[in-house]
DSSP file (Angstrom, degrees, kcal/mol; ACC not computed):
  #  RESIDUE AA STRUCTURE BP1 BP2  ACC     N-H-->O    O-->H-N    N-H-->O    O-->H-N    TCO  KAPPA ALPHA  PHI   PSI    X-CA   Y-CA   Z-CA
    1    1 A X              0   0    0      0, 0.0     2,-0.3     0, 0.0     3,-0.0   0.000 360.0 360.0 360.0 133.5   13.3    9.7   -6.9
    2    2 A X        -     0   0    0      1,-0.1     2,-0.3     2,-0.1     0, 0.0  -0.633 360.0-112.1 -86.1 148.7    9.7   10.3   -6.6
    3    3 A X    >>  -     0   0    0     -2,-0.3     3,-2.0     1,-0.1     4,-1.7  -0.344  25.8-117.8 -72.2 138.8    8.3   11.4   -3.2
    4    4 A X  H 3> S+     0   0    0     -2,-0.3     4,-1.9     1,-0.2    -1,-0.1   0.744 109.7  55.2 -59.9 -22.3    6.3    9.1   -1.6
    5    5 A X  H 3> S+     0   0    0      2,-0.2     4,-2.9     3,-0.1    -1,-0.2   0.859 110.2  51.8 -76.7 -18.2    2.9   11.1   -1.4
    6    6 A X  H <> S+     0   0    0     -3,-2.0     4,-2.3     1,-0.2    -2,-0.2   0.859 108.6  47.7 -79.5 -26.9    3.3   11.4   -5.2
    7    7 A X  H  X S+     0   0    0     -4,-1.7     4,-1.4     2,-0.2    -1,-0.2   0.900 114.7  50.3 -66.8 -42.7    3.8    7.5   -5.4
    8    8 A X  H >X S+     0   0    0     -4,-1.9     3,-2.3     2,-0.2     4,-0.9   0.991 107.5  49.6 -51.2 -78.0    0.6    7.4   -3.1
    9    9 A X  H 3X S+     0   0    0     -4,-2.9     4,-3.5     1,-0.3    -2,-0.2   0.695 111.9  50.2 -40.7 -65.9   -1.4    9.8   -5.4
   10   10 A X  H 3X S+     0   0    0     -4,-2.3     4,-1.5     1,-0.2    -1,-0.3   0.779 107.2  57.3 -49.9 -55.4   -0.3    7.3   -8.4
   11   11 A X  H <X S+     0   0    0     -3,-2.3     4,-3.2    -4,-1.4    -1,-0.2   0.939 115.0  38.4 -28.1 -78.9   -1.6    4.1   -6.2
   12   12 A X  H  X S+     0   0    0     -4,-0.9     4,-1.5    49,-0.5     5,-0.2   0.762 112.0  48.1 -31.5 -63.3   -4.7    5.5   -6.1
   13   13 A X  H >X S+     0   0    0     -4,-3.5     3,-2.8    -5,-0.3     4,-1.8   0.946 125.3  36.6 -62.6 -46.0   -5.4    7.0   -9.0
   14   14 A X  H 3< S+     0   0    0     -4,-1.5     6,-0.5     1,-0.3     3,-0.3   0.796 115.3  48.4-135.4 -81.6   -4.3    4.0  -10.5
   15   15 A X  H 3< S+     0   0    0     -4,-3.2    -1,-0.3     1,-0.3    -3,-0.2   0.463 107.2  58.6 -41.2 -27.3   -5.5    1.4   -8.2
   16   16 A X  H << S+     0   0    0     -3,-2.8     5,-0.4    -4,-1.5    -2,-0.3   0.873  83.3 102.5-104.8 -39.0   -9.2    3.0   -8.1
   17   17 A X  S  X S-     0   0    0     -4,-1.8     4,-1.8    -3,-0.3     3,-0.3   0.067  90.0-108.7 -33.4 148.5   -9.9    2.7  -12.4
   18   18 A X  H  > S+     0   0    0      1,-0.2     4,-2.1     2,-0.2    -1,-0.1   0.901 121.9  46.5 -45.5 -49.9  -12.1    0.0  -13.3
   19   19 A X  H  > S+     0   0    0      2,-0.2     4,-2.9     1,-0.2    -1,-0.2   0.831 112.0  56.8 -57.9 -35.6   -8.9   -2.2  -15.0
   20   20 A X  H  > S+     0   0    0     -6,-0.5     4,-0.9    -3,-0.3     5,-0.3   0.967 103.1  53.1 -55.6 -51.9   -6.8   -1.3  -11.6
   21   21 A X  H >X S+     0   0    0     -4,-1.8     4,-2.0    -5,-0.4     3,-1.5   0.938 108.0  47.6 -51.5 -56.5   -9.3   -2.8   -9.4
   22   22 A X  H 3X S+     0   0    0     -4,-2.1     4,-2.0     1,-0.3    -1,-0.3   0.898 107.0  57.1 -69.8 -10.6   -9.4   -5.9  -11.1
   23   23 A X  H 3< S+     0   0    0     -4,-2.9    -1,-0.3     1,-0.2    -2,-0.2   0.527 113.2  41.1 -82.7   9.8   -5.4   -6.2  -11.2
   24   24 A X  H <X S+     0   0    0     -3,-1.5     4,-2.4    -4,-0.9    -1,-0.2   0.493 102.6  64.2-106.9  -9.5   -5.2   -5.9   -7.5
   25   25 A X  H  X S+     0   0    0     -4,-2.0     4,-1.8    -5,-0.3    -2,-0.2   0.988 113.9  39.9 -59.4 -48.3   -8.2   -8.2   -7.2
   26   26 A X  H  < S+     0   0    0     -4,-2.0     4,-0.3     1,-0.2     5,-0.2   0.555 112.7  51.1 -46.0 -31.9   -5.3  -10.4   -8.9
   27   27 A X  H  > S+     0   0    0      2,-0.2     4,-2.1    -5,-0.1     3,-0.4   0.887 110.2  50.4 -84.7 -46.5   -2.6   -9.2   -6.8
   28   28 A X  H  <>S+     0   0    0     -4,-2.4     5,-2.4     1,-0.2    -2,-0.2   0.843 113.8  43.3 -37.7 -65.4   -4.7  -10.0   -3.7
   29   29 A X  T  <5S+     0   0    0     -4,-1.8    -1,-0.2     3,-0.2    -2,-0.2   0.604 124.5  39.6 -74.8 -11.1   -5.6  -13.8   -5.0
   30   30 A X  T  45S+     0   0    0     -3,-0.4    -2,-0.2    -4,-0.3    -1,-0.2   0.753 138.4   9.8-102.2 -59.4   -1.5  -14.2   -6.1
   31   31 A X  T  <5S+     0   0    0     -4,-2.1    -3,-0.2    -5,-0.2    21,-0.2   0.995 124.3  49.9 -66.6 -73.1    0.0  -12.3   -2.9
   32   32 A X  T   5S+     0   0    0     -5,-0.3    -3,-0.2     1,-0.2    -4,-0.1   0.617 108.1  36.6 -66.1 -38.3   -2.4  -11.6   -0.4
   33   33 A X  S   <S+     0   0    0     -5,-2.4    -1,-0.2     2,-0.1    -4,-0.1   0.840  90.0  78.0 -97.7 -28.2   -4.2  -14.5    0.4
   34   34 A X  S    S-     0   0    0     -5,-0.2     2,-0.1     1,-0.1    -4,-0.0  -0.397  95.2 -90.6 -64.2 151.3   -1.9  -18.0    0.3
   35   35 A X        -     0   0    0      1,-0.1    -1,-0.1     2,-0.1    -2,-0.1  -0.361  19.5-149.7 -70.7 125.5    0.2  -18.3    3.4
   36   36 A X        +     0   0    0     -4,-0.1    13,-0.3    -2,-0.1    12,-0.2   0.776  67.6 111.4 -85.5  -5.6    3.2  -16.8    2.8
   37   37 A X        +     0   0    0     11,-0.1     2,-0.4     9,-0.1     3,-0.1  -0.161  37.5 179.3 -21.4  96.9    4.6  -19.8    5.7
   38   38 A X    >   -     0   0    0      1,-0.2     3,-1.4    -2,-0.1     7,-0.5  -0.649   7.6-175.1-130.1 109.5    6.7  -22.3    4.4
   39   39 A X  T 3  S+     0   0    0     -2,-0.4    -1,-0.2     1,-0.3     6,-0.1   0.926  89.3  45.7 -64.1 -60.3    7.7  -24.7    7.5
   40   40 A X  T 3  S+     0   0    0     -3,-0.1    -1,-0.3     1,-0.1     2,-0.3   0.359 119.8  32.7 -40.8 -18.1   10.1  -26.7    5.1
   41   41 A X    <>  -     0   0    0     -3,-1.4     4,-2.0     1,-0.0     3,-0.2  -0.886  55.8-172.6-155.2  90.1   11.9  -23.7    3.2
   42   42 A X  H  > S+     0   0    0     -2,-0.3     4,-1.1     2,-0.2    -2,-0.1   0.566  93.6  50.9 -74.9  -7.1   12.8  -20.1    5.0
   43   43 A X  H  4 S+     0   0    0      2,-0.1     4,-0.2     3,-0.1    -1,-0.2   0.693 100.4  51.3-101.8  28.7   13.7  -19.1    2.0
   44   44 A X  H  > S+     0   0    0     -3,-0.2     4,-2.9    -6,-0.2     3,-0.3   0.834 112.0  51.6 -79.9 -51.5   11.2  -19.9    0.3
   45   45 A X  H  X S+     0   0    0     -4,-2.0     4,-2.3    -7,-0.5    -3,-0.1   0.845 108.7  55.4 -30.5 -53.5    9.0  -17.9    3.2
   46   46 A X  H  X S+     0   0    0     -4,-1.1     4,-1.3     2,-0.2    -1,-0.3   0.695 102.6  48.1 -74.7 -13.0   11.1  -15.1    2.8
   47   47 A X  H >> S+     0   0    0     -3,-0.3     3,-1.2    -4,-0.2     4,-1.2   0.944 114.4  55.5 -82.4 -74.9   10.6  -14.7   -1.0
   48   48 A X  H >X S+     0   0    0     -4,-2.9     4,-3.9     1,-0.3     3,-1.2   0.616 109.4  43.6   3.5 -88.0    6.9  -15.0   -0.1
   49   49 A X  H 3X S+     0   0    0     -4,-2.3     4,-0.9   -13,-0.3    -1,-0.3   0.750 101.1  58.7  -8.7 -80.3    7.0  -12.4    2.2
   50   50 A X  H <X S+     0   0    0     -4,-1.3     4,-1.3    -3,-1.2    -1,-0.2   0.774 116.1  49.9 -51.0 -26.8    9.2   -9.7    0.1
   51   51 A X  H XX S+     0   0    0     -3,-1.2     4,-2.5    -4,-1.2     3,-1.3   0.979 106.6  50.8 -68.4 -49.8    5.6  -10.5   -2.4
   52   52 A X  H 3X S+     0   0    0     -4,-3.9     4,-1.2     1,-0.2    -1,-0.2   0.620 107.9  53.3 -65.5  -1.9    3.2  -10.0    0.1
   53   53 A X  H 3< S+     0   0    0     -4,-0.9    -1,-0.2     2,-0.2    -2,-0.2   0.838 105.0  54.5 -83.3 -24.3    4.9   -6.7    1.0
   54   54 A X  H XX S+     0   0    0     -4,-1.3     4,-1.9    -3,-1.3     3,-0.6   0.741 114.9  42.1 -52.2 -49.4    4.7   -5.3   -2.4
   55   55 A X  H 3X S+     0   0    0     -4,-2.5     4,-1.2     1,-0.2    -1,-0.2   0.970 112.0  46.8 -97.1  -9.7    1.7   -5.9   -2.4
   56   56 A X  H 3< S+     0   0    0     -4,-1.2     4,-0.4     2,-0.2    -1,-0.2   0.525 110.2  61.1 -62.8  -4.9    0.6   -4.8    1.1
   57   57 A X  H <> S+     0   0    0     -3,-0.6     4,-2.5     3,-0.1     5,-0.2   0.879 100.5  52.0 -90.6 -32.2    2.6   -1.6    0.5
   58   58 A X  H  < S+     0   0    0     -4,-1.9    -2,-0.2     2,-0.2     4,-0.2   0.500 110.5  45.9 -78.5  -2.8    0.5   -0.7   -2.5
   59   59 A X  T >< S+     0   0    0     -4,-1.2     3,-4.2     2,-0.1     4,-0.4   0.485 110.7  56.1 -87.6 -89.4   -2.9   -1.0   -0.4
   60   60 A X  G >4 S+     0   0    0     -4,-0.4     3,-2.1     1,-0.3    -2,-0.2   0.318 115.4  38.3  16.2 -92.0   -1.1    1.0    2.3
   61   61 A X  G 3< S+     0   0    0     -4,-2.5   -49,-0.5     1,-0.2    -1,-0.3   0.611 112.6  53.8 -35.7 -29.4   -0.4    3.8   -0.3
   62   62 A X  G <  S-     0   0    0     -3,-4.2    -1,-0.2    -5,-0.2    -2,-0.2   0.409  97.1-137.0-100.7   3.8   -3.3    3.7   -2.0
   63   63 A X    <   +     0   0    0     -3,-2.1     2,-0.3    -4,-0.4    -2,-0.1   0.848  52.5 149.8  47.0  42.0   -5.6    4.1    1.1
   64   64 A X        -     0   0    0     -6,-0.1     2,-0.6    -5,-0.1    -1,-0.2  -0.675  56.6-115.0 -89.6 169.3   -7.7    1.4   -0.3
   65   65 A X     >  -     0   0    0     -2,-0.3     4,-1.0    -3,-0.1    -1,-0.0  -0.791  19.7-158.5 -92.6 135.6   -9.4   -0.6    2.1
   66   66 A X  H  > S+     0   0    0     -2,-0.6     4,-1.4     1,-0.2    -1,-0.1   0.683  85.5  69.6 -93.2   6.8   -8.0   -4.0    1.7
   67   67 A X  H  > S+     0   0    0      1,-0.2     4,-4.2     2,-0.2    -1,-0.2   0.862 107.2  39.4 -74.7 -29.8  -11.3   -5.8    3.4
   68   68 A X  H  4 S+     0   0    0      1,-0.2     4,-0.3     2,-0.2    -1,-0.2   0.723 111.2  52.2 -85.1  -9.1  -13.4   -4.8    0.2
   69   69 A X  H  X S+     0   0    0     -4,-1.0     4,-2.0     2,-0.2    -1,-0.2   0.671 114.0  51.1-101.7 -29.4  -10.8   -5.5   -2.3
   70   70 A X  H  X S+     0   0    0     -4,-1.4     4,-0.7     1,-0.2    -2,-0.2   0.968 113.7  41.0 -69.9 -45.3  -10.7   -9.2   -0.4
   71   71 A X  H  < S+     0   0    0     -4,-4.2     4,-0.8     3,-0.1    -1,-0.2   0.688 112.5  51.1 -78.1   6.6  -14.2   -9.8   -0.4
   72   72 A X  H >> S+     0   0    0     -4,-0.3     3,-3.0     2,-0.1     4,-1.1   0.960 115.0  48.7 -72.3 -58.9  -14.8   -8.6   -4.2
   73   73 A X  H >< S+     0   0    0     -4,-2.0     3,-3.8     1,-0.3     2,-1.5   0.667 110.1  55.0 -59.3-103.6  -11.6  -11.1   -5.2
   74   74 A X  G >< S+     0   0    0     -4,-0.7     3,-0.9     1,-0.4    -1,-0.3   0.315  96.1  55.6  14.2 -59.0  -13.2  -13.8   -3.3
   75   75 A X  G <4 S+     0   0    0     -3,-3.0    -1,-0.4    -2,-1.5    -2,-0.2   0.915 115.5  44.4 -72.4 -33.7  -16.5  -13.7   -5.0
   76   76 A X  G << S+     0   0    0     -3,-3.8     2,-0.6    -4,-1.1    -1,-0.2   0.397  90.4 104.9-102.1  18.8  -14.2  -14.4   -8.5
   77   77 A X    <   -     0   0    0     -3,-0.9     0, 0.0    -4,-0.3     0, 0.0  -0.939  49.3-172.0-120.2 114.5  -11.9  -17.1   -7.0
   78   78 A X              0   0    0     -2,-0.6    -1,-0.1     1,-0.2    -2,-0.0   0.708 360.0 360.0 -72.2 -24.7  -12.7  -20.5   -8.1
   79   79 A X              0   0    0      0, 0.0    -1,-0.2     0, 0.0    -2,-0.0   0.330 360.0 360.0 -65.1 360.0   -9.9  -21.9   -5.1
């Protein structure tokens, strides 16, 4: 098992490359922003959820700021 600062260090580098940035811009518009709520379905909420943690663990780890990665994806989301 890799140690979790070395999974950070990986985030990063990863996360900070030009191609990284835009796949979390992607991850953001998939994950991050639709409500992961669904009043009709809990477990449909919970599946949500389990996404939006994946990806909220990988800003976490990756010390990115997740305010600048919302408004870049913003500016390229036609919804």
């Amino acid at each position: 098992m890799i140690a979790l600062k070395r999974v950070a260090e990986l985030y990063s580098k990863l996360l900070t490359t030009p191609d990284g940035k835009e796949l979390l811009k992607d991850l953001y518009r998939m994950y991050g922003k639709r409500p992961s709520f669904d009043p009709l379905n809990h477990m449909k909420t919970a599946y949500n959820e389990g996404q939006r943690s994946v990806y909220l663990r990988m800003m976490h780890l990756s010390k990115l700021n997740p305010n600048e990665i919302e408004t870049e994806a913003e500016k390229l989301t036609d919804d």
